[in-house]
C-alpha positions in Angstrom: 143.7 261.0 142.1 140.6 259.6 143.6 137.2 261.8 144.1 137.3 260.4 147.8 141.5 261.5 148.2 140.6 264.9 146.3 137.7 265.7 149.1 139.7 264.4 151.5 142.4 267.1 151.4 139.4 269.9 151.1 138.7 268.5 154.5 139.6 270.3 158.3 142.3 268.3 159.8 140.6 268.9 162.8 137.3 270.4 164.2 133.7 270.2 162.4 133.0 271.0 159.0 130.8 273.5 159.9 131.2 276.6 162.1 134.9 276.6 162.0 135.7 280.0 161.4 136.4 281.4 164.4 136.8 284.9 162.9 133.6 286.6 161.9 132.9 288.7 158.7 136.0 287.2 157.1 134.8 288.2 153.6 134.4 291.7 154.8 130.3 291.7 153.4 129.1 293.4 156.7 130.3 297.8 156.7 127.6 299.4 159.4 129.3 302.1 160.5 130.8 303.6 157.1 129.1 301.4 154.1 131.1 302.1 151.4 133.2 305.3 152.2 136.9 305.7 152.2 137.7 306.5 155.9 140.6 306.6 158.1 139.8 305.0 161.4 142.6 304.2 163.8 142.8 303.5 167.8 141.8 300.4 167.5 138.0 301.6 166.3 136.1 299.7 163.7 135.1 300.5 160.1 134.2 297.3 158.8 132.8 295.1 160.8 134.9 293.5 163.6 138.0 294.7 161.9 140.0 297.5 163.8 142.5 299.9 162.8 145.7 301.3 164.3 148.3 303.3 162.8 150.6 306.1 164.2 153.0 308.3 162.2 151.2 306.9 158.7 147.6 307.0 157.9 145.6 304.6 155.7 142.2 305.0 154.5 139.7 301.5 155.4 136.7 301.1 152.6 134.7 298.2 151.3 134.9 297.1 147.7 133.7 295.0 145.5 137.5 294.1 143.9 137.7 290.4 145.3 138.9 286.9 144.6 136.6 284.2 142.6 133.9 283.1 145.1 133.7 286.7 147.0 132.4 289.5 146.0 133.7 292.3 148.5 137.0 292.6 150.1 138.5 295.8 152.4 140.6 298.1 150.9 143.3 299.9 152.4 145.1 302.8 151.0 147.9 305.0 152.3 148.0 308.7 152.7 150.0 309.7 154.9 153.7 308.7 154.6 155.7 309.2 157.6 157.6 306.5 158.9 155.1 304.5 161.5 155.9 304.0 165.3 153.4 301.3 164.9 150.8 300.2 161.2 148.6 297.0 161.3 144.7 296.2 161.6 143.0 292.8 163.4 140.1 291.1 164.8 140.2 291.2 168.9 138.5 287.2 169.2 136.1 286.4 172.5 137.5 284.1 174.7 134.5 282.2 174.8 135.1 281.9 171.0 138.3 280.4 171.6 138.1 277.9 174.8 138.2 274.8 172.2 141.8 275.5 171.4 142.8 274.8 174.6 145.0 278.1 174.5 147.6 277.4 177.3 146.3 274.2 178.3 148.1 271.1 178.0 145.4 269.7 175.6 146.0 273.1 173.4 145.5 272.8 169.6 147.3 274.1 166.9 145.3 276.1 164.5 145.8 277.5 161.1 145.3 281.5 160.0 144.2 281.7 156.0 143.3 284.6 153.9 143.6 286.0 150.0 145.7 289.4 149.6 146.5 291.8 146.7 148.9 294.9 147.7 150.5 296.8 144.8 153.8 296.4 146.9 155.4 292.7 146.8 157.8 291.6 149.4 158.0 290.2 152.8 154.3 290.9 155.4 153.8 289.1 158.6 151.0 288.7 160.8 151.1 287.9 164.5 148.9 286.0 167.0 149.0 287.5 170.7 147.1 286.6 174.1 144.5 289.1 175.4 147.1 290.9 178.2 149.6 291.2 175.5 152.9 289.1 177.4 152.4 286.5 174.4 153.1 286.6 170.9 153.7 284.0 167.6 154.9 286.1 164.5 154.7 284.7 161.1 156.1 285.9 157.8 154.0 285.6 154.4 155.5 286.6 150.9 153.2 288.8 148.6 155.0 287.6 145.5 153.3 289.5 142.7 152.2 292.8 143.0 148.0 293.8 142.3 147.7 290.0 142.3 145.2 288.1 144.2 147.5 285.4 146.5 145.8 283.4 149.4 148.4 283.0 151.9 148.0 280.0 155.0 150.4 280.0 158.1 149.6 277.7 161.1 150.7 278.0 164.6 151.4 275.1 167.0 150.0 274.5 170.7 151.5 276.6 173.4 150.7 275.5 176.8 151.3 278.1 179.1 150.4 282.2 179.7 147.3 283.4 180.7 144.7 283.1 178.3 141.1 285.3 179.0 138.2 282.1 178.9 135.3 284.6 179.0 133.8 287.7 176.9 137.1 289.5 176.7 140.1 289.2 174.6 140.9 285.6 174.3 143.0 285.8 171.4 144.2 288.7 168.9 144.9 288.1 165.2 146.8 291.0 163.8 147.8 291.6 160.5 151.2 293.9 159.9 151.2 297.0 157.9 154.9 298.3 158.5 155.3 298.6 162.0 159.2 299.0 162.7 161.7 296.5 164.3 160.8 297.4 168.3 157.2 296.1 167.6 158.3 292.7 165.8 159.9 289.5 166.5 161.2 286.7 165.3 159.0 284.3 162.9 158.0 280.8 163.7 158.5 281.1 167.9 156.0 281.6 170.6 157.7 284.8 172.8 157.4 287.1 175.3 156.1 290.4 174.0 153.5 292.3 173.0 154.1 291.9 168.8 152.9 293.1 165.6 154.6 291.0 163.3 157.8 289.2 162.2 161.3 291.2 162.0 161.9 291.4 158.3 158.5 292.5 157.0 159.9 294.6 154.8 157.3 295.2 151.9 155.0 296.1 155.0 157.3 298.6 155.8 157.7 299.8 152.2 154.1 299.6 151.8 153.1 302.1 155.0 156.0 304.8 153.6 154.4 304.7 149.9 151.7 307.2 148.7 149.0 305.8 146.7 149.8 302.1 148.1 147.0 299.8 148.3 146.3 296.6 150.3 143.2 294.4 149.9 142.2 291.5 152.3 139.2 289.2 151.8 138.5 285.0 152.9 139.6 285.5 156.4 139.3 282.5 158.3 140.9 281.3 161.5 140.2 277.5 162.7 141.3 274.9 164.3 144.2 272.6 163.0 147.0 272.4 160.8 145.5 272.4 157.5 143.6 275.3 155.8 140.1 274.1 154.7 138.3 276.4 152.2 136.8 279.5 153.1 133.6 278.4 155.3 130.8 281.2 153.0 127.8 281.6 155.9 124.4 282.9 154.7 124.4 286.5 155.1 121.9 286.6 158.5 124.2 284.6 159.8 127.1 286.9 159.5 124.8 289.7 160.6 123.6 288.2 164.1 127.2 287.3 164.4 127.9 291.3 164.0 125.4 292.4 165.7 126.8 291.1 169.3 129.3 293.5 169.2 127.3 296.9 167.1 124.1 298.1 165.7 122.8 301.0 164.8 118.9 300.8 164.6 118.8 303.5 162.1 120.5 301.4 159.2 120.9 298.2 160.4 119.5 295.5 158.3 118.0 293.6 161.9 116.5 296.0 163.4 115.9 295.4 167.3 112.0 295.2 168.5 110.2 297.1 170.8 106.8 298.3 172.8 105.9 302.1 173.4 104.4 303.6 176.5 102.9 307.0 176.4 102.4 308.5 179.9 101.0 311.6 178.7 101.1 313.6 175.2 104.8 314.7 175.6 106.1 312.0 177.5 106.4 308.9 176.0 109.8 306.1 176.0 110.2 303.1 173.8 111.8 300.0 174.9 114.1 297.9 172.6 114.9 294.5 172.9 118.0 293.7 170.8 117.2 290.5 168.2 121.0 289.3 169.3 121.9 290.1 173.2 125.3 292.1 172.7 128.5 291.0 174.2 128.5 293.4 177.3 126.2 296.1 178.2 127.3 298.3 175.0 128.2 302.3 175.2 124.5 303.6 173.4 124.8 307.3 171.3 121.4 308.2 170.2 120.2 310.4 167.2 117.9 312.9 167.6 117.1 315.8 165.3 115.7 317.9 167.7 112.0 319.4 167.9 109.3 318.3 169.9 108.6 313.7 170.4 106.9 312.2 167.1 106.1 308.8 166.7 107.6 306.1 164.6 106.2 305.9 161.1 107.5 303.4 158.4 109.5 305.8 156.5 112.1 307.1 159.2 113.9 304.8 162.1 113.7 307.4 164.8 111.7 309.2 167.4 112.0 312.9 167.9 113.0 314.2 171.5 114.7 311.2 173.4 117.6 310.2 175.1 119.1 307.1 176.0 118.3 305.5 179.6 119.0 302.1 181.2 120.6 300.1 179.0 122.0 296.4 179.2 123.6 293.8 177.5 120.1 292.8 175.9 118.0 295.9 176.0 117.7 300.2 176.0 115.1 302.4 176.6 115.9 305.5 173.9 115.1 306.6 170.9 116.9 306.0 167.4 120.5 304.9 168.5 123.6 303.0 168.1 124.9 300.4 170.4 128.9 299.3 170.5 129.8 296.6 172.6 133.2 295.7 170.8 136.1 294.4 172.9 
């Protein structure tokens, strides 16, 4: 085979060579909120970055490891503890419309576009994964095969145009990648169709099902990358600050984040004093702020601590707050 045929196939069918992961921290490198701590997070709330959690009945643990693939160095780990049989088990990435307007989602110009990712779970059998519209009326369900157990495996599926449904074209939910964990026939659908329904996977994902009812079971996930066309291309690696600002749209805390938002401080007199913070990335949507404060009377800033004694949040936006030490979340 020729060098040109052999770069060739490494190529996008479609789309640019660059910024064509349309999910963000797909190698799961960016863990603000619980670093490296085993947690259980559900509701739909985030542990690692832009990855949310929901489970009912069941309970998994989310952490970030350093157990990956060649050419990654961290993926997120999952682990079950809590066996029950679940009403509903998977995690995803909610995607901004505006993220998503050069698919064409629901357009007769719509584009098919291709899901990819590397897996180990010490279950084998039948997962699926399932791509819905933001009001939930529209789903595509796909079945993957783990075939050896504590194995890495990348797995590719693609899914072809559909041209109608409502699709959200601005900074909500514009489309919904979710990734099955057992949840039970009434919350899965057939594979390979576009349908009506709110769906977490493909009927039949049985080592999904065996893997949310086993103690001790493990599932890791790293290299996840959604893009345009019907070939998978390989995993697009972004600098690190790249991957941050990207992050950082959606939540920061200013205590431990590595991009730290700037500011001015205005003291009106000794104990009355604010400080303004402009975020270095304007967030998605004026964000819900929860400052820190450990009590005692206002002390400045000094370069050994991130906060400010003795202040509480007031008028914040979309691109700045007025508080002291805090954390912004502006996640869909």
């Amino acid at each position: 085979m020729s060098n040109a045929r052999k770069l060739a196939d490494n190529l996008p069918s479609v789309g640019q060579l660059g910024n064509r992961n349309i999910l963000i921290n797909g190698d799961m490198s960016l863990s603000q909120r619980i670093g490296t701590t085993a947690t259980a997070i559900n509701g739909g709330n985030y542990g690692i970055d832009r990855w949310g959690m929901y489970y009912s009945g069941n309970i998994y643990t989310t952490q970030q490891v350093t157990d990956a693939p060649s050419g990654f160095y961290n993926s997120m780990k999952l682990l079950v503890t809590g066996t029950n049989t679940p009403q509903y088990s998977f995690f995803g990435q909610r995607i901004e419309g505006l993220n998503v307007n050069h698919i064409g989602l629901g357009t007769a110009n719509c584009q098919s576009f291709t899901v990819s990712f590397y897996v180990k779970s010490s279950v084998a059998g039948i997962y699926s994964i399932s791509t819905t519209n933001g009001a939930g009326d529209l789903a595509y369900p796909l079945q993957y095969t783990i075939n050896s157990a504590n194995t890495w495996e990348r797995k590719t599926m693609t899914i072809p145009p559909i041209t109608s449904g409502t699709w959200a074209r601005d900074n909500t939910i514009g489309l919904y990648l979710r990734i099955n964990l057992g949840s039970p026939s009434g919350r899965t659908d057939t594979s390979g169709a576009w349908s009506s329904g709110n769906f977490d996977g493909a009927d039949g994902s049985t080592g999904a099902v065996t893997w949310a009812t086993t103690s001790g079971a493990t599932f890791y996930i790293t290299g996840c990358q959604l893009e345009v066309g019907s070939q998978a291309s390989p995993f697009e690696q972004e600098p690190f600050e790249a991957n941050l600002r990207k992050c950082l749209r959606y939540y920061f805390n200013s205590k431990t984040s590595a991009s730290l938002p700037y500011d001015y401080a205005t003291q009106y007199i000794s104990t009355h004093r604010f400080y303004k913070h402009w975020y270095n990335v304007p967030m998605r949507a004026t964000p819900t702020v929860t400052t820190t404060d450990d009590g005692g009377a206002p002390s400045h800033y000094h370069p050994n601590e991130y906060h400010w004694k003795g202040y509480v949040a007031a008028a914040a936006s979309a691109s700045s707050a007025r508080l002291t030490s805090f954390t912004a979340d502006a996640e869909l």
